[in-house]
C-alpha positions in Angstrom: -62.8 1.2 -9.1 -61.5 2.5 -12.7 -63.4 1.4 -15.7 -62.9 1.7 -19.3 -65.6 1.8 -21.4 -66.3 1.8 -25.4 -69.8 1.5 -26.3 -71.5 0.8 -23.3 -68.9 -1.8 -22.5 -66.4 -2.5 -20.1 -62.9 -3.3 -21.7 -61.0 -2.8 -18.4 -61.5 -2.8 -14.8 -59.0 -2.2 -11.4 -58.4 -0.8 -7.9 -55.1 0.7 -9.6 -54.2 2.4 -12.7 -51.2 4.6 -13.9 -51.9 7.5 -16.0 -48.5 8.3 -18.4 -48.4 11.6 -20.4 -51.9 11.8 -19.4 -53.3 8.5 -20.7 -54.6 5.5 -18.5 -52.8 2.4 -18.5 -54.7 -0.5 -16.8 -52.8 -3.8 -15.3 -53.0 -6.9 -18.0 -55.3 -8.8 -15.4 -57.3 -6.1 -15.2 -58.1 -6.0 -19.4 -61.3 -7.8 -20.6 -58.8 -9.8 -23.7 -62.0 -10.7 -25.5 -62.8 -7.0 -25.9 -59.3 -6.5 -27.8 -58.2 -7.6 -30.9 -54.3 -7.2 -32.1 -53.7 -5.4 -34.7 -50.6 -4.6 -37.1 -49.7 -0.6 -35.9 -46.4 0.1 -33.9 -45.6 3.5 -32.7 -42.1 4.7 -31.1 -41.8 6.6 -28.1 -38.6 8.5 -27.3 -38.5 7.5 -23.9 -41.2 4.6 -23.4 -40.2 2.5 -26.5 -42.2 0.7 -28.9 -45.7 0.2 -28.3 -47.9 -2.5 -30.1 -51.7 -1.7 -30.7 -54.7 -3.5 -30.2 -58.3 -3.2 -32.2 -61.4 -2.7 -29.3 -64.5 -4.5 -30.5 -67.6 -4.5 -29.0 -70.0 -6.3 -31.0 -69.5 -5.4 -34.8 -68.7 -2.3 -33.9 -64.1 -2.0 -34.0 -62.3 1.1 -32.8 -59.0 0.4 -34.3 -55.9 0.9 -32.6 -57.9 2.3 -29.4 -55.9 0.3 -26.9 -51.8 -0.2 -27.0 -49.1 -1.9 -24.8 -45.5 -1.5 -24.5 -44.5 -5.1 -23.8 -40.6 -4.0 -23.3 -40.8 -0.7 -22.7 -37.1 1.4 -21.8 -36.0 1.5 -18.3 -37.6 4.6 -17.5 -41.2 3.0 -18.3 -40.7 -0.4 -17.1 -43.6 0.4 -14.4 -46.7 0.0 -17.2 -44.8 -2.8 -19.1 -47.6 -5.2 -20.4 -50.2 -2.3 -19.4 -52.7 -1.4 -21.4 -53.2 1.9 -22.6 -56.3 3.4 -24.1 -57.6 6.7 -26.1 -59.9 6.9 -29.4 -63.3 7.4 -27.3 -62.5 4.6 -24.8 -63.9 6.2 -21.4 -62.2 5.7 -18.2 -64.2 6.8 -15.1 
């Protein structure tokens, strides 16, 4: 079982998990929603598309833009569309 962690918490959790360009995307039913929050950042990616970013909060504590999504992602990433990505300290073990 994968796990993502921030702060002693567990955002996400799954049997399966694809790791793109090094980061770990989990499935949406897999994300803990009440851990993210969305938040106004957009990055492009040449190949992936646009991705949409997401706030983690654990408590009062917020790691801002710590978890994206590419929710129409090109052809060549349609596998992870409306995964969640995660970096910023987020642990996956």
């Amino acid at each position: 079982m994968k796990r993502a962690l921030w702060n002693g918490e567990v955002i996400a959790e799954s049997e399966t998990i694809q790791i793109v360009d090094g980061y770990p995307y989990f499935p949406p039913d897999a994300v803990k929603w009440d851990r993210l929050r969305a938040a106004t950042k957009t990055s492009v990616c040449g190949w992936k598309g646009t991705a949409s970013y997401y706030d983690v909060v654990v408590g009062d504590d917020v790691n801002a833009g710590a978890a994206w999504v590419y929710k129409t992602p090109k052809p060549a990433a349609e596998h992870i569309t409306g995964h969640i990505g995660f970096w910023q300290g987020v642990v996956v073990e």
